[in-house]
KOLLUMSE-283945 format. One record per residue (C-alpha): residue in one letter; z, y, x. Coordinates in steps of 0.25 Angstrom, whole numbers, plus 5000, padded with zeros to 4 digits. Layout:
BEGIN
aZYX
...
//
This chain:
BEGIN
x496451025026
x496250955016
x496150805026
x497350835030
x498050855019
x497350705015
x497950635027
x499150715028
x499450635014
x498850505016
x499850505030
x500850555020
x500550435009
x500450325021
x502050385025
x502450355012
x501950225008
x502350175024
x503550215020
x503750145008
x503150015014
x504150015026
x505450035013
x504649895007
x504349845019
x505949855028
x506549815013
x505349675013
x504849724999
x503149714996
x502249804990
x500849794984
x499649784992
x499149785006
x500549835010
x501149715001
x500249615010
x500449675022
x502149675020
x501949535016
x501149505026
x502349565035
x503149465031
x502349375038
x501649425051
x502149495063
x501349615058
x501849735052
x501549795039
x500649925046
x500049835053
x499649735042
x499649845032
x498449885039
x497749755043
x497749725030
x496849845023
x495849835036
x494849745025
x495149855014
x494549955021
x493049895020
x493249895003
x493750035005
x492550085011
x491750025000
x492550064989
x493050214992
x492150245004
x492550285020
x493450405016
x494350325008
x494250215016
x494750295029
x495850385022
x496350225018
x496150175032
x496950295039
x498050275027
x498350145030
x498350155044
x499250265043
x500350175034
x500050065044
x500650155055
x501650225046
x502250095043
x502350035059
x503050165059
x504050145048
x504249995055
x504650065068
x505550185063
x505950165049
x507050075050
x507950065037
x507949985025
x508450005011
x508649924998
x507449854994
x507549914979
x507450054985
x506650014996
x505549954984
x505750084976
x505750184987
x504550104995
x503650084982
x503850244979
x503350284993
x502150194993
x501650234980
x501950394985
x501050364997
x500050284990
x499750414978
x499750514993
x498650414998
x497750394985
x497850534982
x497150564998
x496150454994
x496650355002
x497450225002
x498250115006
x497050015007
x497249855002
x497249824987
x496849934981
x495549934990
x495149814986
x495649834970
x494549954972
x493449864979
x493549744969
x493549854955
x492249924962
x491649784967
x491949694957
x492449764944
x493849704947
x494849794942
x495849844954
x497249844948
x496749664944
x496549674962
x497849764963
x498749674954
x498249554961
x498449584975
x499749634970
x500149504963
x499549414977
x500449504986
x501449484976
x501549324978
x501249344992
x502649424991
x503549314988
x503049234999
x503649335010
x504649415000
x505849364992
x505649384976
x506749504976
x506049574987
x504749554977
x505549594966
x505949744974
x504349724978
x504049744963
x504849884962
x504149934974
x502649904967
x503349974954
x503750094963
x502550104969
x501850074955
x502650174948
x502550274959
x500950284959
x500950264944
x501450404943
x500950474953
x499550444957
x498450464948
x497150374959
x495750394960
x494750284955
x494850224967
x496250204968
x496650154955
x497550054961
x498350124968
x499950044967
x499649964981
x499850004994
x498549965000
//
């Protein structure tokens, strides 16, 4: 019963977060994390963001082994392939756009709701916050430096694909999504860095 209930929610988590990166991604607005690389990626590939979303945490799953163990590890594995469908899904039958200050606000809310159902199943959206993990335990190097780093990389990377007022509603989707998990999750140890999606 109790399994059930665990993936019945981390189904439920991936809904919502899929959902909030398809009002981000049909209004070309960017998030933090693997789901920030993968949207700018879009930009530029003929992939899709499932698709890239989940080619992109295939060489996260080796440090979450290492760090978190096999259980962790597969309940992430299974979450992420479950928003990689969910999201081809939305691609194909979610048709509808909306303002891009709503889509920011709305679509930040929804991620950081899914994300707070995910950490408190022990599981997650893989990308950063793996590897902000790995580098605290292997290295001594604090996770929110790796976090706020990959953050800023993505960031610039952003302004290569994205115009600076689609940046500038990408900030009030990081401060939903910020805001959001803020307030409502209290993480584990090991998942301290929780405002990224993946």
């Amino acid at each position: 019963m109790v399994t059930t209930h665990r993936w019945l929610s981390i189904l439920e988590g991936c809904l919502l977060v899929a959902l909030g990166i398809h009002l981000l991604e049909t209004s070309d607005l960017l998030i933090s994390g693997t789901a920030g690389m993968g949207l700018i990626l879009k930009q530029v590939t003929q992939l899709s963001f499932g698709q890239l979303f989940f080619l992109l945490n295939l060489p996260f799953y080796l440090l979450a082994l290492r760090c978190l163990g096999w259980a962790f590890a597969w309940r992430t594995f299974i979450a992420v392939s479950m928003l990689a469908g969910l999201s081809e899904l939305m691609r194909l039958w979610a048709d509808f756009t909306m303002e891009p200050i709503l889509a920011a606000v709305l679509g930040g809310m929804l991620v950081g709701f899914g994300l707070i159902i995910l950490f408190r199943h022990q599981a997650s959206l893989g990308g950063v916050n793996i590897l902000a993990i790995y580098l605290e335990k292997r290295f001594d190097i604090h996770a929110g430096k790796t976090t706020l780093g990959c953050d800023l990389l993505i960031g610039a990377c952003g302004f290569a694909v994205y115009s600076p007022l689609q940046m500038a509603w990408s900030l009030a989707v990081f401060l939903a999504l910020s805001s959001v998990v803020g307030r409502y999750h209290r993480p584990p140890r090991w998942a301290r860095v929780p405002q990224q999606v993946g």
